[in-house]
C-alpha positions as CSV (number, residue, x, y, z in Angstrom):
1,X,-2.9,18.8,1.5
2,X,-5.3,19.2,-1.5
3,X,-5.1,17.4,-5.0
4,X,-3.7,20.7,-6.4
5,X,-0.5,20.1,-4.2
6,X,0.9,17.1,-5.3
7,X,4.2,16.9,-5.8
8,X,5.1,17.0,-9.3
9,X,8.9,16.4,-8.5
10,X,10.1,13.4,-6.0
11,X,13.4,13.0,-7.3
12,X,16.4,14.4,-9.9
13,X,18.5,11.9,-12.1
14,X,22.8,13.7,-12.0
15,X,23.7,12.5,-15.3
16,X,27.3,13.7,-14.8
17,X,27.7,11.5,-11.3
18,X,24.7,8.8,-12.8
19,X,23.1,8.9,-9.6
20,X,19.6,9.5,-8.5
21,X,19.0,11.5,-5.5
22,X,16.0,10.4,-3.7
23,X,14.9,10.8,-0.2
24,X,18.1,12.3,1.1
25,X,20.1,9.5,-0.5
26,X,22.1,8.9,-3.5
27,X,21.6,5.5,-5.7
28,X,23.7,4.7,-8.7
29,X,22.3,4.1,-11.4
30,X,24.3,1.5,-14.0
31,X,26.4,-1.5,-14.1
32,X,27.6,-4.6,-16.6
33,X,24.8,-6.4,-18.7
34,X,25.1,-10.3,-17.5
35,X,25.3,-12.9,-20.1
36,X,23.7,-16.1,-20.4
37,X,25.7,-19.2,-19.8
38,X,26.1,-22.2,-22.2
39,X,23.2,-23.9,-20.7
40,X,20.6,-20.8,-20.7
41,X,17.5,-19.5,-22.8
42,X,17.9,-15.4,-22.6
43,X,13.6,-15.2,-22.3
44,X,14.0,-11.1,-21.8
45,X,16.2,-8.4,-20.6
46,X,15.0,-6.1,-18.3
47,X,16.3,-3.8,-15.4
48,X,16.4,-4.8,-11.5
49,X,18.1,-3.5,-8.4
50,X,20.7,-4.6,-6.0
51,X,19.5,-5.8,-2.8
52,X,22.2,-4.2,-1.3
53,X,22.9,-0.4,-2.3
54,X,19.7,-0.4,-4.1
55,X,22.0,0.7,-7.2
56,X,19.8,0.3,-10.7
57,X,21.1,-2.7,-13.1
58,X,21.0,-3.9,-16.5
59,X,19.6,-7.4,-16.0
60,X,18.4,-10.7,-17.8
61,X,15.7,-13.6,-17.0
62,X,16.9,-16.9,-18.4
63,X,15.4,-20.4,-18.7
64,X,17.7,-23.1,-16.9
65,X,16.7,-26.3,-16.4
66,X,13.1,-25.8,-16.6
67,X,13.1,-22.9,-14.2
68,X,13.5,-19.1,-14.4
69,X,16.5,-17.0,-12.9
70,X,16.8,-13.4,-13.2
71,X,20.4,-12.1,-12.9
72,X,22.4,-9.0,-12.5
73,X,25.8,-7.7,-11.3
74,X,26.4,-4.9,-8.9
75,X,29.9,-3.5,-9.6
76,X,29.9,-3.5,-5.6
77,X,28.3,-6.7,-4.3
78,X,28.7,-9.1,-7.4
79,X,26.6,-11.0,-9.1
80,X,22.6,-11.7,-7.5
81,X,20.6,-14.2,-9.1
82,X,17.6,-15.6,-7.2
83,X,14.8,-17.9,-8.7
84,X,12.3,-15.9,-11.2
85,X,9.6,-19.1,-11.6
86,X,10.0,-22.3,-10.5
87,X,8.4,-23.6,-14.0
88,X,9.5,-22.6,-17.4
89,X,6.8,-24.3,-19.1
90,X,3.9,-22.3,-17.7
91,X,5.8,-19.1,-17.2
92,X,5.9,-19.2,-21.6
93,X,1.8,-19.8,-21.2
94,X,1.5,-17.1,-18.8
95,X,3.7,-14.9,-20.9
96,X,0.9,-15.4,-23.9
97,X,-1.1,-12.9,-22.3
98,X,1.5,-10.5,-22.0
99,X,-1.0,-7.0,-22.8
100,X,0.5,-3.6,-21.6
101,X,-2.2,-1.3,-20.5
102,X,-2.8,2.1,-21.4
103,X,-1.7,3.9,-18.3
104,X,-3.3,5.7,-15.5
105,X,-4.1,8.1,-17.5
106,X,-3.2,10.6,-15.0
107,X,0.5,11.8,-14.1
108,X,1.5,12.5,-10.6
109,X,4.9,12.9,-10.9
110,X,7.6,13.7,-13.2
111,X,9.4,11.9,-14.5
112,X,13.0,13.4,-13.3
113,X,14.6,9.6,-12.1
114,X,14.3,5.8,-14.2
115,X,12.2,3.8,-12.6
116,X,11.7,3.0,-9.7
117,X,12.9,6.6,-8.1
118,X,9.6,8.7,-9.9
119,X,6.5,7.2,-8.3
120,X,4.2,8.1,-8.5
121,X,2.3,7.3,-10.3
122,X,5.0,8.7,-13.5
123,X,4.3,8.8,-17.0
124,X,6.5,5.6,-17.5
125,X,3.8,3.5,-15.4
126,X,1.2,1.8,-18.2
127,X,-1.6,0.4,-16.0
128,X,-4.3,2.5,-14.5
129,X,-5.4,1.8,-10.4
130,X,-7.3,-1.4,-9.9
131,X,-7.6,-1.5,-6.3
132,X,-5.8,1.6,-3.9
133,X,-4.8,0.4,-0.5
134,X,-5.6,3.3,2.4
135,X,-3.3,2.4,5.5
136,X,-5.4,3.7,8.3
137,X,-2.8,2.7,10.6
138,X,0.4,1.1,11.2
139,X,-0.4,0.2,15.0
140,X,-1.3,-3.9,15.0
141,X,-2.0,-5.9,18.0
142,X,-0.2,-8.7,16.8
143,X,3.7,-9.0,15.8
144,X,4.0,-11.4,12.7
145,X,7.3,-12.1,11.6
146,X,7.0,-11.7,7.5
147,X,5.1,-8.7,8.2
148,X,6.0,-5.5,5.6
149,X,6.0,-3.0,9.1
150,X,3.8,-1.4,12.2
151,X,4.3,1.0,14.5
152,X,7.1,-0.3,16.8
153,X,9.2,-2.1,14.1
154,X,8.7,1.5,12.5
155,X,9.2,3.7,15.6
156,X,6.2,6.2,15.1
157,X,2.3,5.5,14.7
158,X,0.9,6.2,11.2
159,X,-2.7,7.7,11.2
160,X,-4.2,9.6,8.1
161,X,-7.0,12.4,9.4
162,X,-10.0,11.4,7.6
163,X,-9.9,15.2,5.6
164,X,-6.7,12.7,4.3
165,X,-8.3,10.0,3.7
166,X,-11.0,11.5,1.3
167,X,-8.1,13.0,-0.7
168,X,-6.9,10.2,-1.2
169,X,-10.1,8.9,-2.5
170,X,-10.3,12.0,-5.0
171,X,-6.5,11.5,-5.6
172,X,-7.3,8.3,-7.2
173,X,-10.6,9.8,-9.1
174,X,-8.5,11.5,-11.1
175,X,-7.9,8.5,-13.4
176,X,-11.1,9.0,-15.4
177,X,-13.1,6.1,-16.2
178,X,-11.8,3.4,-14.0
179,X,-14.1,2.0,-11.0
180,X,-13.0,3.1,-7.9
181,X,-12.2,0.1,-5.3
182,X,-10.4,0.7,-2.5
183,X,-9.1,-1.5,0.8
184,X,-8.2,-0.6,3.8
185,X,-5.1,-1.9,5.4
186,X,-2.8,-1.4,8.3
187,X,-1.3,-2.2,10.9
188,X,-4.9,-3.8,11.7
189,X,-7.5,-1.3,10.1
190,X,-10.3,-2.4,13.1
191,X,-8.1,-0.4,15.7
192,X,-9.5,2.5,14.6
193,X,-12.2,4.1,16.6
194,X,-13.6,6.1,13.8
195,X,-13.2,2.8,11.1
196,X,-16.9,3.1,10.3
197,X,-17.2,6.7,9.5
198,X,-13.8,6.0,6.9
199,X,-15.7,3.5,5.5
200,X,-18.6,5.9,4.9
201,X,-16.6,8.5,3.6
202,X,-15.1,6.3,1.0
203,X,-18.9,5.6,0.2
204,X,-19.8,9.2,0.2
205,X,-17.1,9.2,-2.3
206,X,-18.7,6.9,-4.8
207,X,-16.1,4.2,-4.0
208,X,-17.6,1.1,-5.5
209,X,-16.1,-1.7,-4.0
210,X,-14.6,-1.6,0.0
211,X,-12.1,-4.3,1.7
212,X,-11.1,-4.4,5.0
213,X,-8.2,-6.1,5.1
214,X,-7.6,-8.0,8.8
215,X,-7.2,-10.3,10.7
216,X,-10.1,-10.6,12.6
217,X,-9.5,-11.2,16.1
218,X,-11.2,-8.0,16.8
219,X,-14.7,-9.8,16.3
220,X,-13.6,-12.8,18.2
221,X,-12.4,-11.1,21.0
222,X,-16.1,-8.7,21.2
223,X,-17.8,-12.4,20.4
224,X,-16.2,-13.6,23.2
225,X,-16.9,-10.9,25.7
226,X,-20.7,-10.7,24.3
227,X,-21.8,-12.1,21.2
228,X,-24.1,-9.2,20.2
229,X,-21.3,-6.6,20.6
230,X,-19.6,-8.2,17.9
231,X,-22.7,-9.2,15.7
232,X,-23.4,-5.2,16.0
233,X,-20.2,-3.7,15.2
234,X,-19.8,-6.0,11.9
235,X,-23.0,-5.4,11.2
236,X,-22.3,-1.2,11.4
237,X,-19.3,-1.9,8.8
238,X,-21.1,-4.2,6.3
239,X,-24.3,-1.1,6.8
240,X,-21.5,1.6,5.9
241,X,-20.4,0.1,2.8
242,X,-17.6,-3.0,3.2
243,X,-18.3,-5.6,0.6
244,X,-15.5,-7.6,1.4
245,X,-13.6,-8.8,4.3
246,X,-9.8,-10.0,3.3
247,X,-9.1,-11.8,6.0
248,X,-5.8,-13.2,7.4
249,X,-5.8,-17.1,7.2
250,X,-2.4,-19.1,7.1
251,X,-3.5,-23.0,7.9
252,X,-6.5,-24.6,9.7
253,X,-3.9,-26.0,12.3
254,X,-2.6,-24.0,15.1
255,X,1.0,-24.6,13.9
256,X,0.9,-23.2,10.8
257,X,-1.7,-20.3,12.0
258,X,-0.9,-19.1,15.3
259,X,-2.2,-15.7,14.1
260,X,-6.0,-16.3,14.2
261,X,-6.4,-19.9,14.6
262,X,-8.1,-19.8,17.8
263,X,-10.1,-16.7,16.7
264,X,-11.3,-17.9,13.1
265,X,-15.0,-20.0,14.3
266,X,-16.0,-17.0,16.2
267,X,-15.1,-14.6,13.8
268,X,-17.5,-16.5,11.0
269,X,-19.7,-16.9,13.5
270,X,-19.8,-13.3,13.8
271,X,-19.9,-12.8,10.0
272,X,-22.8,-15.5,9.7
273,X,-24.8,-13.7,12.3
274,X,-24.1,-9.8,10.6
275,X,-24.8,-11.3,7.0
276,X,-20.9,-10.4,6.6
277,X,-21.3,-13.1,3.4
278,X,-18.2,-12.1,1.2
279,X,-14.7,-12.8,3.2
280,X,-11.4,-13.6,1.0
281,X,-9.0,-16.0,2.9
282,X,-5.7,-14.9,2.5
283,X,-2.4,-16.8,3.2
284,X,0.6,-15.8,3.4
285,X,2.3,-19.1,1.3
286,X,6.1,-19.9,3.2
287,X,7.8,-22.5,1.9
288,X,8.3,-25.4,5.1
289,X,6.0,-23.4,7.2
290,X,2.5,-24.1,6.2
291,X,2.7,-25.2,2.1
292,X,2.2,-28.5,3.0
293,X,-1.5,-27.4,4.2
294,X,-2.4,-25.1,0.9
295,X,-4.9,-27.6,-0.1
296,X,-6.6,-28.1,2.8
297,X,-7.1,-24.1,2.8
298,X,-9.2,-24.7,0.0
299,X,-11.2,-27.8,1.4
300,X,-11.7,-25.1,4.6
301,X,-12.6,-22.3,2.3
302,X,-15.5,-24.9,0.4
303,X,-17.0,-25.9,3.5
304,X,-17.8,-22.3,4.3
305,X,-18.7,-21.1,1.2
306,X,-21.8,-19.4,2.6
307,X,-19.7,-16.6,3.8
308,X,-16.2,-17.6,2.0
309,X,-16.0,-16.2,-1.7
310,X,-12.3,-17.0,-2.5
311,X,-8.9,-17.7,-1.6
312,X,-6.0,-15.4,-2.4
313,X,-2.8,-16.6,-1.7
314,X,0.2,-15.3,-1.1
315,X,3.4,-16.4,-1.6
316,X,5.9,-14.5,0.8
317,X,7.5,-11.4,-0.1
318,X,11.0,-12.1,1.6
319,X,11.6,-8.4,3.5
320,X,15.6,-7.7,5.1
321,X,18.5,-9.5,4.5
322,X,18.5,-12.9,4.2
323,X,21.5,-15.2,3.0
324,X,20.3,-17.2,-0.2
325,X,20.4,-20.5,2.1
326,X,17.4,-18.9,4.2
327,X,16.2,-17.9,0.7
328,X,16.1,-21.1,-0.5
329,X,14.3,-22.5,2.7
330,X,11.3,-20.1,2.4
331,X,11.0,-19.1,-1.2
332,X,7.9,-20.2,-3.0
333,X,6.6,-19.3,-6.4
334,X,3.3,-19.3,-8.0
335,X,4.4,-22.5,-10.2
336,X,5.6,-24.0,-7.2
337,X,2.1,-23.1,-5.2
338,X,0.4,-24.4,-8.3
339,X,1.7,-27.8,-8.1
340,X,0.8,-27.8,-4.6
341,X,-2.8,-27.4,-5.2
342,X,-2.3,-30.2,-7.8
343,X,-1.2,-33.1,-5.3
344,X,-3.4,-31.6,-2.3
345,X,-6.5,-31.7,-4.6
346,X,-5.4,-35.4,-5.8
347,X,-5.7,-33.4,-9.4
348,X,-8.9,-31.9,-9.0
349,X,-7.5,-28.4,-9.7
350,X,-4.2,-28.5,-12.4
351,X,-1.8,-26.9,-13.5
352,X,-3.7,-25.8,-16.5
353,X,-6.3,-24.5,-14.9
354,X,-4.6,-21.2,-14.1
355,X,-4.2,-18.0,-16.2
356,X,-2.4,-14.7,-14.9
357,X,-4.4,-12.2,-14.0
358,X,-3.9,-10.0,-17.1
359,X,-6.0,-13.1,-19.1
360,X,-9.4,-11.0,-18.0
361,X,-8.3,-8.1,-20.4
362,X,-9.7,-9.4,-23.5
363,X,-13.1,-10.0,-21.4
364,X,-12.8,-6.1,-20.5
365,X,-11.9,-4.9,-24.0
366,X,-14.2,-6.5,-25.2
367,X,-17.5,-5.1,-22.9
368,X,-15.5,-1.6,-23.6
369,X,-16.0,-1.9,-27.1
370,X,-19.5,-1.3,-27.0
371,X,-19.7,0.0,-23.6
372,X,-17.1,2.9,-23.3
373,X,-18.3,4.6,-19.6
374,X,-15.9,2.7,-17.7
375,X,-12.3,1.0,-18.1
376,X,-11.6,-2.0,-16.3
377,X,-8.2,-3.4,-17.4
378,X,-5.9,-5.8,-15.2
379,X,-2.8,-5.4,-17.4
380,X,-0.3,-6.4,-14.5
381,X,2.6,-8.3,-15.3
382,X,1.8,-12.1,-16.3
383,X,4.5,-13.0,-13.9
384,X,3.0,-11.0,-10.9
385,X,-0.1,-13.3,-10.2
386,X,-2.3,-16.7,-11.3
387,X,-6.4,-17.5,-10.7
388,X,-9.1,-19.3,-11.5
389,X,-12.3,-20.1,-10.6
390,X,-14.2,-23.5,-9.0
391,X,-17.2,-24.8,-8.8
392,X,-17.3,-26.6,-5.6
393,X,-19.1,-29.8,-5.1
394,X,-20.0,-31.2,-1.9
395,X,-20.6,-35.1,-1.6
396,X,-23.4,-36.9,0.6
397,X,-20.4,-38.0,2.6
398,X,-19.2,-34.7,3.3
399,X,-16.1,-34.8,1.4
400,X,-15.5,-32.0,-1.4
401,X,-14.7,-31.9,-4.9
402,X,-13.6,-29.3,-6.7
403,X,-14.9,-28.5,-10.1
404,X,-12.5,-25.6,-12.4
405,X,-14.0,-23.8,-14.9
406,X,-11.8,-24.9,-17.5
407,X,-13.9,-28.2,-17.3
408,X,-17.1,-26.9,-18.5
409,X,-15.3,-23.2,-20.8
410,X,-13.4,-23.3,-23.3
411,X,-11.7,-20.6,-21.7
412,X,-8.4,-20.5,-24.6
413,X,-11.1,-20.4,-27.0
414,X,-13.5,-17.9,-25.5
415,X,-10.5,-15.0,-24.7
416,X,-8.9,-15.6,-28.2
417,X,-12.3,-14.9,-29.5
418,X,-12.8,-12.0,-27.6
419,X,-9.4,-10.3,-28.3
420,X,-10.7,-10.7,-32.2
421,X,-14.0,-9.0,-31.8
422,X,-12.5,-6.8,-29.5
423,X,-10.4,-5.3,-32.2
424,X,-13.3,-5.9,-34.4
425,X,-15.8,-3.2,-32.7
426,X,-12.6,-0.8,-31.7
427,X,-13.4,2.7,-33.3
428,X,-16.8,2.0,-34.4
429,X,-19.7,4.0,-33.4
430,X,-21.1,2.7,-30.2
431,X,-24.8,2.2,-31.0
432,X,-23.6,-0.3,-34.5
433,X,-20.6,-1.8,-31.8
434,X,-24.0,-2.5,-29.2
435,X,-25.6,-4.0,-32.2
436,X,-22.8,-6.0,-33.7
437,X,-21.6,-7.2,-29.9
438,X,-25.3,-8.8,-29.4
439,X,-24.8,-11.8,-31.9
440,X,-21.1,-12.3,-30.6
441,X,-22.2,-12.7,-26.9
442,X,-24.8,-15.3,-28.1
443,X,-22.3,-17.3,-30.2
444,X,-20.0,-17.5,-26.8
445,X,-23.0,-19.1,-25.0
446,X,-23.6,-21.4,-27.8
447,X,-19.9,-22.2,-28.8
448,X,-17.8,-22.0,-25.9
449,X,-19.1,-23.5,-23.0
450,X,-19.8,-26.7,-23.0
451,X,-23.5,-27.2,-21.5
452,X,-23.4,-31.1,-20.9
453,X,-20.7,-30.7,-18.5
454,X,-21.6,-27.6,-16.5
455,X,-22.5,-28.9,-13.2
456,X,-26.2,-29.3,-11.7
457,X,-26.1,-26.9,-9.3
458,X,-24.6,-23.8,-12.0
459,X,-26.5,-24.9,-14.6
460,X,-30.4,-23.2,-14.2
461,X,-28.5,-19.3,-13.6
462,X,-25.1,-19.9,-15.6
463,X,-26.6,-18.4,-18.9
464,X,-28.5,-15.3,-17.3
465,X,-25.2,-14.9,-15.2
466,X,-22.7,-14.2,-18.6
467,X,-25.4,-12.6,-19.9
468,X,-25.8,-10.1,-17.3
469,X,-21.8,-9.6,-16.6
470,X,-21.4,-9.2,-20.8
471,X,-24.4,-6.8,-21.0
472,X,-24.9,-5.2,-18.0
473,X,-21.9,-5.3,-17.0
474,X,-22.5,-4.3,-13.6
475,X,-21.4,-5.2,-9.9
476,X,-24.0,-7.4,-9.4
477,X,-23.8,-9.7,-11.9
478,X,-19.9,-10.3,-11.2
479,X,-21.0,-10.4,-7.2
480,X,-23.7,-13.4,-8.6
481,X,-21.0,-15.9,-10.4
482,X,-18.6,-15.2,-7.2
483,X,-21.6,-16.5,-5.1
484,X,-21.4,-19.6,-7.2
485,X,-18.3,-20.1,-7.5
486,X,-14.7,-20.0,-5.5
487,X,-12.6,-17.7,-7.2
488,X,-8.7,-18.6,-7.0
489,X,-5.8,-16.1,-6.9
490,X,-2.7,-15.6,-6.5
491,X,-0.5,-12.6,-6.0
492,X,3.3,-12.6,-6.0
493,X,5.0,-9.2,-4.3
494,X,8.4,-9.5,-5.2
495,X,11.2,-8.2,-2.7
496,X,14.9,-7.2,-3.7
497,X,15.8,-10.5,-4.5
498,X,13.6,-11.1,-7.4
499,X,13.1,-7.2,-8.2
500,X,12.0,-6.9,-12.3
501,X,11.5,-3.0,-12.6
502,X,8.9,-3.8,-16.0
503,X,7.1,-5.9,-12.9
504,X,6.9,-1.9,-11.2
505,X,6.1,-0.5,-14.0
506,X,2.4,-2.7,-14.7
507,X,1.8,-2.9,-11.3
508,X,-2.1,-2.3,-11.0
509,X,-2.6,-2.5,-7.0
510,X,-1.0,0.7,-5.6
511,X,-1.2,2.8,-2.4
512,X,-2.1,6.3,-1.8
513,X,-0.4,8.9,0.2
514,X,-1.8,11.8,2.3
515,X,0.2,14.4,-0.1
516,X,-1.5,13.1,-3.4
517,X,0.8,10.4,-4.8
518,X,-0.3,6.8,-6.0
519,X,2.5,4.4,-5.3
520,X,2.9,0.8,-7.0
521,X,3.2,-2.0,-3.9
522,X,6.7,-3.4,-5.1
523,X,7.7,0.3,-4.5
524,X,5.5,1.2,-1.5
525,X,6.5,-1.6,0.5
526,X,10.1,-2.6,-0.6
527,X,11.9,0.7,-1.3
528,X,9.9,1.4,1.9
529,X,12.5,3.6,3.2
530,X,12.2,6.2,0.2
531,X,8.1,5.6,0.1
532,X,6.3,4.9,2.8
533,X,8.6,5.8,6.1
534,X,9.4,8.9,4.3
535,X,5.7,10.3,3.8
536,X,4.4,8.3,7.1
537,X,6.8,9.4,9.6
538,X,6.7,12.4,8.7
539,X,3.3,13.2,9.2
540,X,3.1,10.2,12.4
541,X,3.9,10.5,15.9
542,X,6.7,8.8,17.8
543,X,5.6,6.0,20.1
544,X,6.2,7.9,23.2
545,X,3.9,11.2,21.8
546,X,1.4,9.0,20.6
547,X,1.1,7.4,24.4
548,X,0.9,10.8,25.8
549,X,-1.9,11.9,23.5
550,X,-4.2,9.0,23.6
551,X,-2.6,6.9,26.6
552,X,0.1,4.3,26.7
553,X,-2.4,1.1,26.5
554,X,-3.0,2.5,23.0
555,X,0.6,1.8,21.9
556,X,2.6,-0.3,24.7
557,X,-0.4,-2.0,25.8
558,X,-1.6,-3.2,22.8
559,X,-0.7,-6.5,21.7
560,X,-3.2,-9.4,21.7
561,X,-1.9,-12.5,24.2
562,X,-3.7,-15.7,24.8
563,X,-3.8,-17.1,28.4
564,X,-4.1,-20.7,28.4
565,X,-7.4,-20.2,30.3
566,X,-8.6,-18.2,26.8
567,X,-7.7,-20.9,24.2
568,X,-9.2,-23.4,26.7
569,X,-12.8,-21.4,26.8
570,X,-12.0,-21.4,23.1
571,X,-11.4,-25.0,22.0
572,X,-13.9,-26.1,24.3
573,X,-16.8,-24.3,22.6
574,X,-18.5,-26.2,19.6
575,X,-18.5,-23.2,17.8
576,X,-14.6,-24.0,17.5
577,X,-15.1,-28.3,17.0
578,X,-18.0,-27.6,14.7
579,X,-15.8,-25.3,12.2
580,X,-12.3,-27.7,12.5
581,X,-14.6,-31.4,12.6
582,X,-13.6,-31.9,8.7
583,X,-9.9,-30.8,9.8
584,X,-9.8,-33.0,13.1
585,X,-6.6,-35.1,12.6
586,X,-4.4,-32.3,12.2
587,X,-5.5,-30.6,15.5
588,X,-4.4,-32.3,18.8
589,X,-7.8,-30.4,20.6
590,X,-9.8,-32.2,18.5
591,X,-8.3,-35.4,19.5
């Protein structure tokens, strides 16, 4: 389907019924507005949905005993309150940095339904595409529980044409000015035969920045069978364009990863050997599963920091219904994460280290007020994610300290500052904005950052490096601090529990469809039924077809096992001792 085809109309609002039809269903839209109780802070209203009819509600987020609770009441299922942030205190800072963006700056879709029943993207949505997710497939060799879907939990096999792919690509282009980045998901993206050639096209497409988002045990398993198999075929991807590799990673002990645990030493091994040198560890955060090893996820990431660039957590998005007791069991917040890292990292990394994510707008207003060819703005909800950045140093007795950046920037001082000039240089010409801009950058090198306590080993390129991301503002510069530093995120997808609609409406990580559309994640992947199953099974195969077509190992015969003779060839190998030595008391082979 070309760009010209998109679907202007998804859905229609039936103000005489108040219902929205969507998808072949009909959700009602409306209900009573809570109030606080006696011992509540009202901090905003806002709108959610039911978890159970999906209806649209009035609803409020209040302050309660140091934590935040959104509320609302179905005129069906009652009242649904579920924990908002575990910390009131630094959901307030967070909410300092509260800057709406300017929108896509494209529309989609009509707006013909309230949010979330018009994406998408609509014209209610006010933050352009920072980074598209492409689901190549939704076939995956493994079967993890907290997974958002593949193909047999869905019942059909999902797999774009590459012709779909690219229009996707020039789908997203249409929002002018922005950077195109773009991962690629599933399922597990490395099942595809062709993966290469996608990566090439989005290349060809002047995509700037590539993820492959896995979880890597197709490397281990080609390492295994013959080393230069693997070494080749991650070599081919990094060749076609990938810059980034965000890769699965829940623990370093086999309990809390059975995923890849096995698989992880011979998948770096693989990346060391391809010069594969910019993977993203990425956990999925459960509450009693594996929080009690979130900081030594960060000691692993620092001893491998010659191919590791960061750590993005993620705190679980909790899919189906689940009674609030289960809830309450798994649910973890970024506060709640935050403190974590606090007493794993014996207080090397606070809780005042972190900013949301939407902080790094007054860095990109800034540059774009004397550089005006691109626009770069991460105005997602303060609520939706936290990050910062490390300097990691390792001592001569192997252990690791971690330095943040808030030790050596003023980093309060340095955005304020930067929001002022921003507004400053807005609307003047750009050659007297360049000119006026120079002296500013110099007085943030001089007055912000305080050069006794940068450490040795930033020190000698820390200068040339802001001075490079502030006026050339380019790729490589950026790609230069990350190889100095360990970069710190964390992104919170909400499910129906916790659903804030103004969350939806900011969201700045989206997915694109074959027929044109941009969808926000929190829609994509939670309203799934009306998004994603709609558009993918439409235009997928059932499981059976797809066997017939391309044979039944494809589809039945997929998933990954592990013979006990496998994990034995594997923790036997010193590739696998050598990568968990610092890690050794919490894995019984390594005893």
């Amino acid at each position: 389907m070309s760009i010209e085809d998109i679907p202007k109309r998804i859905s229609e609002y039936d103000a005489h019924r108040n219902v929205v039809k969507i998808a072949g269903k009909e959700i009602k839209v409306g209900g009573p507005i809570p109030t606080p109780r006696p011992n509540e802070r009202v901090l905003r209203y806002t709108q959610s949905l039911c978890p159970y009819c999906r209806r649209i509600l009035p609803a409020i987020i209040v302050e309660r005993q140091n934590k935040v609770f959104i509320r609302r009441i179905c005129p069906e299922h009652g009242e649904i309150e579920e924990v908002y942030w575990s910390d009131a205190e630094l959901f307030r800072k967070f909410m300092k940095f509260d800057i709406e963006g300017r929108g896509p700056g494209y529309v989609y879709t009509e707006l013909t339904a309230p949010c979330p029943y018009s994406c998408g993207l609509c014209p209610l949505h006010k933050s352009h595409t920072a980074l598209l997710n492409i689901v190549v497939t939704n076939r995956c060799d493994l079967s993890c529980w907290y997974c958002f879907f593949y193909a047999e939990k869905a019942g059909y096999v999902y797999e774009p044409t590459i012709d779909q792919i690219r229009s996707m690509v020039r789908a997203l282009k249409l929002q002018k000015g922005i950077v195109p980045a773009v991962q690629l998901t599933g399922g597990e993206p490395t099942l595809r035969e062709d993966l290469e050639e996608i990566v090439k096209v989005l290349r060809d497409e002047g995509v700037r920045h590539i993820q492959l988002n896995t979880h890597g045990t197709r490397f281990a398993r080609l390492f295994l069978e013959d080393p230069n198999k693997a070494i080749e075929y991650a070599r081919r991807l990094r060749n076609a364009g990938v810059n980034t590799v965000y890769l699965s990673f829940d623990g370093v002990s086999p309990k809390t990863n059975p995923k890849n645990h096995w698989e992880i030493p011979f998948i770096f091994e693989t990346f060391r050997k391809a010069r594969m040198t910019s993977v993203v560890l990425v956990p999925t955060l459960i509450k009693t599963v594996n929080d009690h090893e979130i900081g030594d996820i960060l000691k692993f990431a620092a001893y491998n920091l010659d191919i590791v660039r960061g750590v993005n957590i993620q705190p679980v998005s909790l899919t189906g219904m689940m009674k609030k007791q289960d809830r309450e069991r798994y649910r973890i917040t970024i506060p709640d994460a935050i403190k974590l890292i606090e007493d794993q990292t014996e207080g090397q990394i606070t809780r005042s280290d972190w900013y949301p994510v939407d902080a790094a707008v007054p860095i990109a207003k800034f540059i774009e007020s004397f550089d005006r060819s691109k626009r770069v703005e991460f105005t997602t909800h303060p609520a939706c994610g936290a990050a910062t950045y490390v300097y990691v140093k390792k001592k001569r007795n192997g252990d690791i300290e971690f330095i943040p950046i808030t030790r050596f920037v003023d980093v309060d001082g340095l955005l304020e500052y930067l929001y002022r000039k921003a507004i400053e240089l807005e609307g003047k010409p750009q050659i007297i904005a360049k000119l006026l801009a120079i002296p500013s950058i110099l007085n943030i090198l001089n007055k912000y950052i305080y050069w006794d306590r940068v450490p040795e080993g930033l020190k000698n390129e820390f200068k040339s490096i802001l001075l490079n991301i502030f006026l050339k503002r380019n790729y490589e510069a950026l790609g230069k601090l990350h190889y100095k530093m360990l970069f710190i995120g964390m992104m919170h997808f909400m499910d129906l529990y916790n659903y804030d609609i103004q969350r939806v409406m900011r969201c700045v990580i989206h997915y694109g469809l074959p027929d044109g559309r941009i969808v926000p994640f929190c829609a994509f992947n939670i309203l799934d039924d009306i998004y994603r199953e709609t558009v993918q099974q439409g235009m997928g195969l059932s499981l059976d077809e797809y066997a017939r077509r391309y044979g039944s190992e494809k589809i039945y015969g997929l998933k990954y096992t592990r013979t006990k003779e496998l994990i034995e060839k594997m923790v036997k190998s010193d590739i696998y001792r050598r990568t968990y030595e610092p890690f050794k008391d919490k894995i019984e082979y390594l005893h």
